[in-house]
C-alpha positions as CSV (number, residue, x, y, z in Angstrom):
1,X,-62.8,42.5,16.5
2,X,-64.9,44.4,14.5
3,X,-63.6,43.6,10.8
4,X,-62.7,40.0,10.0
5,X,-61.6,39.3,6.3
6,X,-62.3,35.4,5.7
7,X,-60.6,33.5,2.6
8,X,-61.6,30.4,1.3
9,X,-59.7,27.8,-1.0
10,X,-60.8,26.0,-3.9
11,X,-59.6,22.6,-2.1
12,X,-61.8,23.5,0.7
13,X,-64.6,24.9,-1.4
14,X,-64.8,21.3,-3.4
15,X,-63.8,19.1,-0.7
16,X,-61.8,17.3,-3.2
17,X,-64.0,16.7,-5.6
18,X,-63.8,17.9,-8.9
19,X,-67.2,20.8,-8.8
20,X,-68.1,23.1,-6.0
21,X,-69.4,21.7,-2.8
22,X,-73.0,23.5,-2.4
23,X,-73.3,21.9,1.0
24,X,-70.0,23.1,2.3
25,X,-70.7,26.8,0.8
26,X,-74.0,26.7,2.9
27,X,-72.4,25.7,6.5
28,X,-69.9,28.6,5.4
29,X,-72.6,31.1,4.5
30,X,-74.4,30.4,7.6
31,X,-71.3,30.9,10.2
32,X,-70.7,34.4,8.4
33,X,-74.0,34.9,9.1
34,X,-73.7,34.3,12.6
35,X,-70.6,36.6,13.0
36,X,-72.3,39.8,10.9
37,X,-75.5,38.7,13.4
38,X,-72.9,39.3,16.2
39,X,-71.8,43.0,15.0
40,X,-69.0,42.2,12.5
41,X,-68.4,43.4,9.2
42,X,-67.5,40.9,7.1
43,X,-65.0,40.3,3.5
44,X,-65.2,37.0,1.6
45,X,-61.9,36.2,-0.6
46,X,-63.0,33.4,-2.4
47,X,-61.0,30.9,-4.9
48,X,-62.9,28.5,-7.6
49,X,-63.5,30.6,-10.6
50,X,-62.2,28.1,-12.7
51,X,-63.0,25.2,-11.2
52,X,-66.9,26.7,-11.6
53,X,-65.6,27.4,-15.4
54,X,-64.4,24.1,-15.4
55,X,-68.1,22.5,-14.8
56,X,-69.9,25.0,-17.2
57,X,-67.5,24.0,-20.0
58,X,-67.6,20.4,-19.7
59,X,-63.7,20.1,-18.9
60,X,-62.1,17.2,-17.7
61,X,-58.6,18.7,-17.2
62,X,-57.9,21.9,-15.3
63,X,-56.2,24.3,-18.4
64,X,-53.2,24.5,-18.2
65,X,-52.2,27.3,-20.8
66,X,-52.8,31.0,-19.6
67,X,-55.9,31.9,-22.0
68,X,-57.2,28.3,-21.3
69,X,-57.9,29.1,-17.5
70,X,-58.6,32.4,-18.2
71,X,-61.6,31.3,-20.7
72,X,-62.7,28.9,-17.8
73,X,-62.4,31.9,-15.6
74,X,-64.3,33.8,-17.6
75,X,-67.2,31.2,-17.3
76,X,-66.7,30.5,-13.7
77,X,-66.6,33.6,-12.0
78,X,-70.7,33.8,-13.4
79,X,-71.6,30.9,-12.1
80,X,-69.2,31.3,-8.5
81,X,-71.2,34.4,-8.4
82,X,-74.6,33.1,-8.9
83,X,-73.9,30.3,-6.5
84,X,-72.9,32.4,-3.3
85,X,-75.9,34.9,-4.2
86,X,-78.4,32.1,-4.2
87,X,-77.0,30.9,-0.9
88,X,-76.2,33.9,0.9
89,X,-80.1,34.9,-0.5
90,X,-81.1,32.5,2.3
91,X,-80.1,34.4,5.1
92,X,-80.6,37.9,3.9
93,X,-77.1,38.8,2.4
94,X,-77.1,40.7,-0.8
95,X,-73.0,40.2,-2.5
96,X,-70.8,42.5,-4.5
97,X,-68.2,41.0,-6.8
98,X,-65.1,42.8,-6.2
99,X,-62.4,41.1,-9.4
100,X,-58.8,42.8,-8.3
101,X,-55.5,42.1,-10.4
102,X,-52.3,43.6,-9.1
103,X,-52.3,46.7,-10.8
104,X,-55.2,47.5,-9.0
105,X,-52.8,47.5,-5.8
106,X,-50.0,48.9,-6.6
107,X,-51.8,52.1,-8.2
108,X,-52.1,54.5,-4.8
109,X,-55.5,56.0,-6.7
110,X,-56.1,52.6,-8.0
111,X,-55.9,51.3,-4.6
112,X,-58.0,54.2,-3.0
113,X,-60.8,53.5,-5.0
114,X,-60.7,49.7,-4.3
115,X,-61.0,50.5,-0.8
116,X,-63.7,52.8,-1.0
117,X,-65.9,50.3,-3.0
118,X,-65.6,47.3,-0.4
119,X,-66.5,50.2,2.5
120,X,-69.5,51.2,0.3
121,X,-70.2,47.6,0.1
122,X,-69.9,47.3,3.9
123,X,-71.9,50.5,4.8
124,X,-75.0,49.0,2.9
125,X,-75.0,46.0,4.8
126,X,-73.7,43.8,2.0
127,X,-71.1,41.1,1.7
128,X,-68.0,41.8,-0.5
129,X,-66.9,38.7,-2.4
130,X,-63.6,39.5,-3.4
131,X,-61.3,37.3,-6.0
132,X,-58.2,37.9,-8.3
133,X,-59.3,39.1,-11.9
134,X,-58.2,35.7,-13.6
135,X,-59.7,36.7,-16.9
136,X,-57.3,38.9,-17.7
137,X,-54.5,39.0,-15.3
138,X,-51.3,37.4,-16.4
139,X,-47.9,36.9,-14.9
140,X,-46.6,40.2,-14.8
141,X,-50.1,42.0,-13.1
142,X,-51.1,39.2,-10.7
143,X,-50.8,38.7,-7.1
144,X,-50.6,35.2,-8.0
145,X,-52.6,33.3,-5.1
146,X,-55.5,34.3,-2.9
147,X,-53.6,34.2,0.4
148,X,-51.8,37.0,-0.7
149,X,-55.0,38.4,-2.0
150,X,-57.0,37.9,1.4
151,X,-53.5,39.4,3.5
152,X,-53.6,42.5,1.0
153,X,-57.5,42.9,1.5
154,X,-56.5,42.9,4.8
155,X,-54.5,45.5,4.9
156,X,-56.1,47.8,2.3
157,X,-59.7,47.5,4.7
158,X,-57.5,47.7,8.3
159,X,-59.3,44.6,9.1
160,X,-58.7,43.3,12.7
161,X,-58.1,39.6,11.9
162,X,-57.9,37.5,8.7
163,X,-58.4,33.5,8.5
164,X,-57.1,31.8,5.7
165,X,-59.5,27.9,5.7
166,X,-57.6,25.8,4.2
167,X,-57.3,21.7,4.1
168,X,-54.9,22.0,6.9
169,X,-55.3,22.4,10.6
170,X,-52.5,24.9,10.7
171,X,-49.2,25.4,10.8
172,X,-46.8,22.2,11.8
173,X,-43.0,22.2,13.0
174,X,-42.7,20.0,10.1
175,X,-44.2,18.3,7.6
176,X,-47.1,16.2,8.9
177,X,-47.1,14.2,5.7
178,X,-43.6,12.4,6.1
179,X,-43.1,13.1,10.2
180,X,-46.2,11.2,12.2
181,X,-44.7,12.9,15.3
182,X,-45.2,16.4,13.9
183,X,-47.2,18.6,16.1
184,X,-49.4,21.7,15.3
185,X,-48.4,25.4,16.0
186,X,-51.1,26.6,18.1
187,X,-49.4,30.8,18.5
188,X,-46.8,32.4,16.4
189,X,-45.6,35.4,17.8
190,X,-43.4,37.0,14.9
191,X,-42.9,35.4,11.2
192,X,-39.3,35.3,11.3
193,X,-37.1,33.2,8.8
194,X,-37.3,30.1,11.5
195,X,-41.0,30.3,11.0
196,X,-40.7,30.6,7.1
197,X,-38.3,27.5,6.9
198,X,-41.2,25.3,8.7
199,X,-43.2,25.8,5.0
200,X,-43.3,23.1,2.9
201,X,-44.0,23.3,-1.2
202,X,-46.7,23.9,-3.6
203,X,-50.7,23.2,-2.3
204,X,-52.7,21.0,-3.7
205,X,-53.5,20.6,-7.5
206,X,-56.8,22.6,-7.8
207,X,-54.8,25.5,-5.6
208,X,-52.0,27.9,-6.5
209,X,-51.0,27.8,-3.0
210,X,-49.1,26.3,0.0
211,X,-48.1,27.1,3.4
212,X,-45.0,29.2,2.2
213,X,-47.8,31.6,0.9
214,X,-50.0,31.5,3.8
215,X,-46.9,32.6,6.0
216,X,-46.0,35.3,3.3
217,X,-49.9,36.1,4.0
218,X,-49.2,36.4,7.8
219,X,-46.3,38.5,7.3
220,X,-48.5,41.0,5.6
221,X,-51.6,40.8,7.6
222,X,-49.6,40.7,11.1
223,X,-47.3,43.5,9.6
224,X,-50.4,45.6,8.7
225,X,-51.7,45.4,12.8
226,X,-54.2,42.2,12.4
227,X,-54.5,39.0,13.9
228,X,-54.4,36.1,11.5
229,X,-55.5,32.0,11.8
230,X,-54.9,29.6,9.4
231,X,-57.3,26.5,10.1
232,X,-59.0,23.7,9.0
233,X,-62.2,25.0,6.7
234,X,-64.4,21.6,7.1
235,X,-64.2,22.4,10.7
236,X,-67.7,23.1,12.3
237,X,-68.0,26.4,13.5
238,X,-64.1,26.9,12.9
239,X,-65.0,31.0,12.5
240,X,-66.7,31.3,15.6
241,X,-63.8,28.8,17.3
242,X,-60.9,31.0,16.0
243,X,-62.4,34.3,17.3
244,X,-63.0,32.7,20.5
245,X,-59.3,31.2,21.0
246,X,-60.9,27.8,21.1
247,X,-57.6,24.9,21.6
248,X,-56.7,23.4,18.5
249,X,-58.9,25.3,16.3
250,X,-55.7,26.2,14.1
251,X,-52.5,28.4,14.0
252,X,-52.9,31.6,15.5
253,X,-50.4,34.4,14.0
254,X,-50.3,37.7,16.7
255,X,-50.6,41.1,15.6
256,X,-47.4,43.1,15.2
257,X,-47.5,46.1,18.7
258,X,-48.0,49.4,16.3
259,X,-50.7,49.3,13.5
260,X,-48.9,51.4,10.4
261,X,-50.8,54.3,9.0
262,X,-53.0,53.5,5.6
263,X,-50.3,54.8,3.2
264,X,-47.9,53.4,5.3
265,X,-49.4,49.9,5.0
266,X,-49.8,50.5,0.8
267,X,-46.5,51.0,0.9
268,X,-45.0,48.3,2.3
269,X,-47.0,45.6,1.2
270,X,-49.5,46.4,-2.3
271,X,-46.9,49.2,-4.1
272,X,-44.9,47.0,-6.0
273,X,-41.0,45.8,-6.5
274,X,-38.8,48.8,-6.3
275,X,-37.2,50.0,-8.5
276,X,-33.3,50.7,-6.8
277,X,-31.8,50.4,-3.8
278,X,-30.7,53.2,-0.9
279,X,-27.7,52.0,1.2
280,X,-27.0,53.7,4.6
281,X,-25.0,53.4,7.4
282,X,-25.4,52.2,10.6
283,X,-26.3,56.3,11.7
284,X,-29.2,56.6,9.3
285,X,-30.8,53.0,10.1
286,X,-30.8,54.0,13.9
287,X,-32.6,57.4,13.1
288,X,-34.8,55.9,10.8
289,X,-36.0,52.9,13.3
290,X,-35.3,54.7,16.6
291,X,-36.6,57.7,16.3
292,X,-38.6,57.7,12.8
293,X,-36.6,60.4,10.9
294,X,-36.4,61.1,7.5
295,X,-33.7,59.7,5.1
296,X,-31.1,62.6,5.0
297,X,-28.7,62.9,2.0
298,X,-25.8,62.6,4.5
299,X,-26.8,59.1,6.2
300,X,-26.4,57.7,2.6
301,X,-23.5,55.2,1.4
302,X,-24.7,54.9,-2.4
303,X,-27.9,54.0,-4.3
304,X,-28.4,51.2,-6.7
305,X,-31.1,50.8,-9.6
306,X,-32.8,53.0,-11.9
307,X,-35.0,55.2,-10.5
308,X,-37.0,58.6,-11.0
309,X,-37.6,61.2,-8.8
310,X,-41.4,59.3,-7.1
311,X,-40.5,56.5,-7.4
312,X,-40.3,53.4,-4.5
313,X,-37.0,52.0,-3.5
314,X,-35.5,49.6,-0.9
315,X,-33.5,51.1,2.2
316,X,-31.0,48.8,2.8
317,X,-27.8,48.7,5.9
318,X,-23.9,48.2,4.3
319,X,-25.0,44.4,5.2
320,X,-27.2,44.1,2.5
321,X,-30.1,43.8,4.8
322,X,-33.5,45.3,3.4
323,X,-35.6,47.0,6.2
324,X,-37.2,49.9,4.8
325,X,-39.2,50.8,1.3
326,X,-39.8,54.9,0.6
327,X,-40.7,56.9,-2.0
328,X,-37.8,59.1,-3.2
329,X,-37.4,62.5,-3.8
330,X,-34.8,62.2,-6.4
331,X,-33.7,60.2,-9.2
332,X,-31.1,58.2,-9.3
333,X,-28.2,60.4,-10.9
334,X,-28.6,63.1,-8.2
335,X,-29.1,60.5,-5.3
336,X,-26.1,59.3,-5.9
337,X,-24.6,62.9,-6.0
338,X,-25.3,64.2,-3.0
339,X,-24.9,60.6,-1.1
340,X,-22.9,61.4,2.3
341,X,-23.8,65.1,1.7
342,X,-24.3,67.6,4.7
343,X,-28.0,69.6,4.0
344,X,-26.4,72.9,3.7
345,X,-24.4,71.3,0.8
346,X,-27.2,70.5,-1.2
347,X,-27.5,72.7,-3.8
348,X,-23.7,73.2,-4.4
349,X,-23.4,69.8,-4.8
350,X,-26.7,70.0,-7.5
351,X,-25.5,73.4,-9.2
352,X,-29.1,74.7,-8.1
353,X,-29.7,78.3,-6.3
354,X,-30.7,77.8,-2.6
355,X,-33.7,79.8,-2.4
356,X,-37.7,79.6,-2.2
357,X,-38.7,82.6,-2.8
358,X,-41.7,83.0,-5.0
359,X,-40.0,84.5,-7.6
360,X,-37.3,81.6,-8.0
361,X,-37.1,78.2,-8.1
362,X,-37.7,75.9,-4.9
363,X,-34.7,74.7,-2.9
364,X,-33.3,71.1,-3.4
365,X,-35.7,68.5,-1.1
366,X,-33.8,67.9,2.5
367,X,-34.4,64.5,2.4
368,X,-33.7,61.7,-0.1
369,X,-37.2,60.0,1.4
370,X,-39.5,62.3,3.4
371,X,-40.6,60.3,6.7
372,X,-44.3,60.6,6.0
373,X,-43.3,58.3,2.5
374,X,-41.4,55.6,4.4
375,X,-42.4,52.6,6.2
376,X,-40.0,50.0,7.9
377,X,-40.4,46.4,6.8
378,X,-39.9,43.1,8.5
């Protein structure tokens, strides 16, 4: 593996304590060390912005009110900074803060120029440290934890493996906590909705996590064609152990068979919520799996939402069943006009003139979604 995309939690980076463990950063700075050594390039996604804010402000109490912990952010991500630049100092290892919100996904040119900044980052040898913007995301423009984060980083780099240290070993078949007899998950081959059920709630206090996310993490990094491990972060050499397939080093998640194109991959996991819904029959979902088509007007049952002509929608069966997101050639109104429509019907059914010559007006697109702007989703 050549890329590896490592995210650490504010439980792990403190240890349970309430500040930041320096020790604990060091033993981690040192095994990434080893790996880059090795060949590897390298991504930190790092938590504890304001837990750092919390110690340079003198706080007792986490904030709990959005400007409050975005004020302690504000503080912390300095001093987070400072911290792992001292540290990684020791071995050589110049850092670049990379601060992402949402937005800064779901943007295609937004996202483009993300990407390009953590591969200059890369190219001059050196380590991105990459965390959410908590200063001034709030609900509606954040990813909302760093699992997500690290499996989108994941996907936007076309890393080869992600590992998500946590304060857990792994994955369990149920909850460790209340079942003594539960036993660890070493392999998952797929994250299927048996998998998702064997999630328990919220992490712990200092996080905005839990396993629930970390599987939602896996779905997006194994979806996107790389490996992922959640482990145990105070586990020595637990990097080096994962790559290696050591026994017991923690949950290993396998990479889905195909690895989606770039755009592809932006578009099924950082794009956004869409904004309707395309329902086809049973024709059009074969063509569209099978034998990667494009969405044809005629393979269409109706469209739900409110959408303009660019924008991303759901592709759904008669079931209900979501398992494909596009971006669509038409708006709502005149999807659902020429649903079940034959091609050669198009513009009679639009009141547009069928031609493309350069003197008139194009013809009416062929497809509701072009195949090169739609990716199936798990």
């Amino acid at each position: 593996m050549r890329r590896i995309v490592v995210k650490v939690g504010t439980s792990t980076l403190t240890g349970g304590s309430p500040t930041l463990d320096r020790v604990y950063i060091n033993s981690l700075a040192a095994q990434i060390a080893q790996q880059r050594a090795s060949g590897r390039q390298m991504a930190l996604v790092t938590s504890g912005a304001v837990t750092a804010g919390m110690t340079g402000l003198g706080l007792s109490e986490r904030p709990r009110t959005i400007p409050g912990k975005q004020a302690a952010a504000s503080v912390g991500q300095g001093l987070l900074m400072a911290l792992y630049a001292d540290i990684f100092a020791n071995y050589g290892i110049p850092v670049g803060q990379v601060l992402l919100t949402r937005e800064d996904l779901r943007s295609r040119e937004r996202y483009v120029n993300a990407r390009n900044t953590i591969e200059a980052l890369l190219v001059a040898g050196a380590l991105p440290v990459i965390n959410e913007n908590d200063t001034v995301a709030t609900d509606e423009i954040r990813v909302g934890d760093n699992d997500t984060l690290a499996a989108l980083v994941t996907s936007l780099l076309d890393a080869d493996g992600l590992i998500l240290l946590s304060d857990v070993p792994g994955l369990y078949d149920k909850n460790p906590t209340a079942f003594p007899d539960a036993s660890l998950i070493e392999r998952v081959e797929r994250v299927d909705a048996t998998t998702l059920a064997m999630a328990g709630g919220a992490g712990t206090p200092g996080g905005t996590g839990g396993m629930r996310t970390k599987l939602v993490a896996a779905r997006i990094a194994t979806g996107s064609g790389a490996a992922m491990w959640i482990a145990s972060g105070r586990r020595p050499r637990v990097i080096e152990d994962c790559l290696n397939q050591i026994q017991h080093s923690g949950t290993y998640f396998a990479p889905a068979n195909v690895r989606p194109s770039a755009r592809k991959r932006w578009l099924a996991w950082a794009s956004g919520e869409p904004r309707g819904t395309v329902v086809v029959n049973t024709c059009a979902r074969r063509a569209l799996e099978e034998q990667g088509r494009s969405l044809l007007p005629i393979g269409v049952v109706r469209v739900d939402g409110d959408f303009s002509e660019g924008d991303l929608v759901a592709v759904a069966d008669e079931e209900g069943q979501v398992f494909a997101r596009g971006l669509t050639r038409y708006a709502r109104a005149e999807a659902s006009r020429i649903a079940g429509c034959a091609t050669s019907d198009l513009a009679k059914r639009l009141d547009r003139p069928n031609t493309d010559t350069a003197l008139g007006p194009p013809s009416p697109p062929s497809e509701i979604i072009h195949r090169d702007s739609l990716v199936l989703v798990p």
